[in-house]
N, C-alpha and C positions, 0 to 999 in steps of 0.2 A: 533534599525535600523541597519540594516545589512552593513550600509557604515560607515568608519571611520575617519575622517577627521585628519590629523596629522598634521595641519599648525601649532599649536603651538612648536609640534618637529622641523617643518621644520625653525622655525621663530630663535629657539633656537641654531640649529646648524652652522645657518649662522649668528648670534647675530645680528637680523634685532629686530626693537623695531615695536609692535603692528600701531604705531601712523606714522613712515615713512611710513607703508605698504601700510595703508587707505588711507596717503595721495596722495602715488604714483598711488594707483587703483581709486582713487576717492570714498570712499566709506568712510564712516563712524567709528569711532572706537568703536561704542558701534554693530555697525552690521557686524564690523569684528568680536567682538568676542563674538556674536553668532554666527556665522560660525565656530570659533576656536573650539566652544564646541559640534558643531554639532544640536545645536539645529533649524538649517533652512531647512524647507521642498524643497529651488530651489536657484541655483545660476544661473546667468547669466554667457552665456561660455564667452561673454566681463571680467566678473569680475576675470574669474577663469583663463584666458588668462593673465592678467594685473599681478595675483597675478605668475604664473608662469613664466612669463616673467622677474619680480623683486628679486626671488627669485633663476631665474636661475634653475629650477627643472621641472621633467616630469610630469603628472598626474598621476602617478602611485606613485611618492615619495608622492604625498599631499593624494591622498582617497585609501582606501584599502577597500576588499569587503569580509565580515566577514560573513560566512555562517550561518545563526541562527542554534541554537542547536538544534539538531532532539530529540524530547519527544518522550517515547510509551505511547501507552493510554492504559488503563487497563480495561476490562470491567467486574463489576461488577454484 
C-alpha cells in the first residue's frame, strides 16, 4: 500500500503509551494497533481527528504517501 502510517513513530516521540491513545480516541487497542501497522483498509476522519488532536501533530506527520516502484516489463 502506497500510504504509511507512522503513528507508531509519532507515539514514540511523544512517549504516548498505545492504550492512553485508544482511550482518549475512543477506539480500541487491539484496532489501534492495526492502524499502527497499516493493516486497515478506512479510518474515520473523527478517529484520525482525535488521534491528532492527542498527539498534537498534522497529518502529514501521521501518513506519508509512498509511490510504488515503477517495474519495466519485458517482452518475451
Amino acid at each position: 500500500m502506497p500510504i504509511r502510517v507512522r503513528l507508531a513513530v509519532m507515539l514514540a516521540e511523544r512517549n504516548v503509551k498505545s492504550k492512553e491513545l485508544a482511550e482518549f480516541v475512543g477506539i480500541t487497542e487491539a484496532n489501534l494497533s492495526l492502524l499502527k501497522q497499516g493493516k486497515v483498509k478506512g479510518v474515520r476522519s473523527e478517529t484520525l481527528e482525535r488521534i491528532w488532536q492527542y498527539l498534537g501533530c498534522q497529518p502529514g506527520d501521521l501518513l506519508r504517501y509512498e509511490s510504488p516502484a515503477h517495474t519495466e516489463e519485458t517482452i518475451g
